[in-house]
C-alpha positions as CSV (number, residue, x, y, z in Angstrom):
1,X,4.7,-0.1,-1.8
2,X,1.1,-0.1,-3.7
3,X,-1.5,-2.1,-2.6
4,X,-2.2,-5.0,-4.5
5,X,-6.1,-2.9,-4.9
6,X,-4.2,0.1,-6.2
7,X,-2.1,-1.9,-8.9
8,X,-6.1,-3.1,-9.8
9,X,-7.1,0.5,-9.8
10,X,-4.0,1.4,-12.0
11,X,-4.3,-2.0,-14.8
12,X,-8.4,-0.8,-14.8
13,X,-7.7,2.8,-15.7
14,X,-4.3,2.3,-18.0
15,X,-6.2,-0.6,-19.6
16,X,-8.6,0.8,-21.9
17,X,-6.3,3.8,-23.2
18,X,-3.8,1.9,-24.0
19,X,-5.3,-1.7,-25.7
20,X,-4.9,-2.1,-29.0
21,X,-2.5,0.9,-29.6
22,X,1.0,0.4,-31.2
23,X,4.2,2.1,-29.2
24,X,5.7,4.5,-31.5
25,X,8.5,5.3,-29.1
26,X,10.2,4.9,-25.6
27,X,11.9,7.5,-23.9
28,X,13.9,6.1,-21.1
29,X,14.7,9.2,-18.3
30,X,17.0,7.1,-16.5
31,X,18.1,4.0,-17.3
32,X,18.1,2.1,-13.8
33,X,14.2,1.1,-14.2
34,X,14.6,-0.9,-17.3
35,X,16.3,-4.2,-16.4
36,X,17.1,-6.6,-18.8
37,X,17.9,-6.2,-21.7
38,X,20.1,-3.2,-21.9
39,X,17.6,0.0,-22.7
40,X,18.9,0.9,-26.0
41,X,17.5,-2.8,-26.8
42,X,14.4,-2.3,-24.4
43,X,13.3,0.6,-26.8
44,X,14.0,-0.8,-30.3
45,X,12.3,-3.7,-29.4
46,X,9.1,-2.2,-28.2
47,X,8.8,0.7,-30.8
48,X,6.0,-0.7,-33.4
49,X,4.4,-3.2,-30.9
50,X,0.8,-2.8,-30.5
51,X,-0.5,-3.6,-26.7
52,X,-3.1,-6.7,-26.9
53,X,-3.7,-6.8,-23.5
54,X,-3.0,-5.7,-19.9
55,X,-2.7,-7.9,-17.2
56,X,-2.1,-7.7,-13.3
57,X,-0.2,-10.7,-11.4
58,X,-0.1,-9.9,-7.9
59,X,1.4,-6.5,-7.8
60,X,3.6,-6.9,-11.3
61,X,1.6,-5.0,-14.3
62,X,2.3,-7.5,-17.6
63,X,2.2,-6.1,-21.4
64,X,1.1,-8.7,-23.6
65,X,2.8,-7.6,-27.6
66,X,0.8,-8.5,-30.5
67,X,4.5,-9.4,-31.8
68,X,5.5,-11.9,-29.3
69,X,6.6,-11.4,-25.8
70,X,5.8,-9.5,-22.9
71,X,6.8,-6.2,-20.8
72,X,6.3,-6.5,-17.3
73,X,6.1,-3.6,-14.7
74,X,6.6,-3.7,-11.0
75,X,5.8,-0.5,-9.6
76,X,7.7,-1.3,-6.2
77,X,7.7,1.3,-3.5
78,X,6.6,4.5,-4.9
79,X,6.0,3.7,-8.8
80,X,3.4,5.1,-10.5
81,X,1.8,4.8,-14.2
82,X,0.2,8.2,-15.6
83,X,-1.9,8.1,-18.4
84,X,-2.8,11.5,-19.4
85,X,-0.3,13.0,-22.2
86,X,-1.5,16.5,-21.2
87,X,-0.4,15.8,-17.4
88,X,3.3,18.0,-17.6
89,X,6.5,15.7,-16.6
90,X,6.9,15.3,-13.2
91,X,10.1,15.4,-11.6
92,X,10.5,11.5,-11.0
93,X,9.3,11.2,-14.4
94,X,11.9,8.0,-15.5
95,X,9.6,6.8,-18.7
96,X,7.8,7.3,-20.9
97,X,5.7,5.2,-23.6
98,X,4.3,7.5,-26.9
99,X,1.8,5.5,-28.5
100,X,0.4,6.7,-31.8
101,X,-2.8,7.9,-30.3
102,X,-0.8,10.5,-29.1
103,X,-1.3,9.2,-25.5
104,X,1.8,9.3,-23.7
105,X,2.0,7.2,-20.1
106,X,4.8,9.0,-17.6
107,X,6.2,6.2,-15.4
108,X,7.4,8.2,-12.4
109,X,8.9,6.8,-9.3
110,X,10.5,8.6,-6.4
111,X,12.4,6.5,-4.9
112,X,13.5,5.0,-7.9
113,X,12.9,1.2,-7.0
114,X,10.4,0.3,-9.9
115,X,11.7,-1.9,-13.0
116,X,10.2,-2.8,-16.6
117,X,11.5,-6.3,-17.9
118,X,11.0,-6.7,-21.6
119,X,10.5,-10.7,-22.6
120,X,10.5,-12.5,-25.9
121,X,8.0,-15.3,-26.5
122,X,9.3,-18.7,-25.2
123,X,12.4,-16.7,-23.1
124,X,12.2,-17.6,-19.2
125,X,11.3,-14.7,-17.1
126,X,14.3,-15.6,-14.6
127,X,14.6,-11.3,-13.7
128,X,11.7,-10.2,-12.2
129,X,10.9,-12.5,-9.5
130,X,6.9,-13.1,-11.2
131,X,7.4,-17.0,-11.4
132,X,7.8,-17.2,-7.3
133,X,4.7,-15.6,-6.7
134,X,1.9,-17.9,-5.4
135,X,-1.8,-18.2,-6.2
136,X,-3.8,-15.1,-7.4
137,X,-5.7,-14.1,-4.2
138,X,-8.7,-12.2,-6.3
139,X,-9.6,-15.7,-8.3
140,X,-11.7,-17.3,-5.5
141,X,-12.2,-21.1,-6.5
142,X,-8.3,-21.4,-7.3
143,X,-7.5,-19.0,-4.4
144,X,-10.0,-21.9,-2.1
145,X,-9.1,-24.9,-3.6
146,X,-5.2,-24.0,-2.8
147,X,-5.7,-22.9,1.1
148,X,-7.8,-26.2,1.1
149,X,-5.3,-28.4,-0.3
150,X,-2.4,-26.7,1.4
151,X,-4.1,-27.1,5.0
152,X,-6.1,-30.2,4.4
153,X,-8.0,-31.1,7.7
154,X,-5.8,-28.9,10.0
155,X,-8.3,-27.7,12.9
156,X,-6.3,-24.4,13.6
157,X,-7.6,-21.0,12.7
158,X,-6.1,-20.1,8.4
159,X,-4.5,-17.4,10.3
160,X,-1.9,-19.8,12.4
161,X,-1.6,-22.2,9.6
């Protein structure tokens, strides 16, 4: 599975190509990393959405849509996020998002374990498993404030707690 640093490295590099650029289409390789909704949906539904932002959560990678809603990517075991669109198509190649830059991200995953979720504004995210996750570790004064409040005046070492 990626390190939660390498998921940063990945958001820090696909950020910037990608922000502000509208998805002219989806090509889905094989249909297992899209969970819901069904892929056919997945793509119409993303086609003509401009990206507005990029964010990490732990180890998920979230899609914020200028037109409501959210994709969110979990790279899981062996997922990986390509930018280049002159990089040829791997063999684990399972998606691929053409934006009208003419940048063209390869999702490719080996073990095939990785999933997108697609969102609508106001829908619970009860699929990916992002709403069980516990404080963001890399925000120090919320990360602090919860290991504070969670072991108040315990006198054991954080590690044992």
């Amino acid at each position: 599975m990626p390190k939660l640093l390498e998921v940063k490295t990945i958001k820090r590099v696909i950020a910037p190509q990608i922000q502000e650029l509208t998805i002219e289409r989806v090509q889905i390789r094989r249909q297992v990393v899209v969970a819901p909704p069904a892929t056919e949906v997945f793509c119409r539904k993303l086609a003509g959405q401009t990206v507005s932002g990029l964010e990490r959560w732990e180890k998920f990678l979230r899609f914020r849509l200028t037109l409501g809603g959210c994709a969110i990517l979990h790279l899981r075991l062996t997922g990986c996020l390509l930018p280049p669109a002159e990089m040829p198509e791997e063999k684990h190649t399972h998606l691929i998002l053409a934006f009208s830059s003419g940048r063209e991200p390869h999702f490719s995953d080996t073990r095939r374990f990785g999933r997108f979720w697609l969102l609508q504004d106001g829908e619970a995210d009860t699929y990916s498993g992002i709403a069980k996750l516990g404080k963001e570790p890399f925000d120090a004064d919320v990360f602090a404030n919860y290991l504070r409040a969670l072991l108040g005046r315990r006198k054991r070492p954080s590690g044992n707690a």
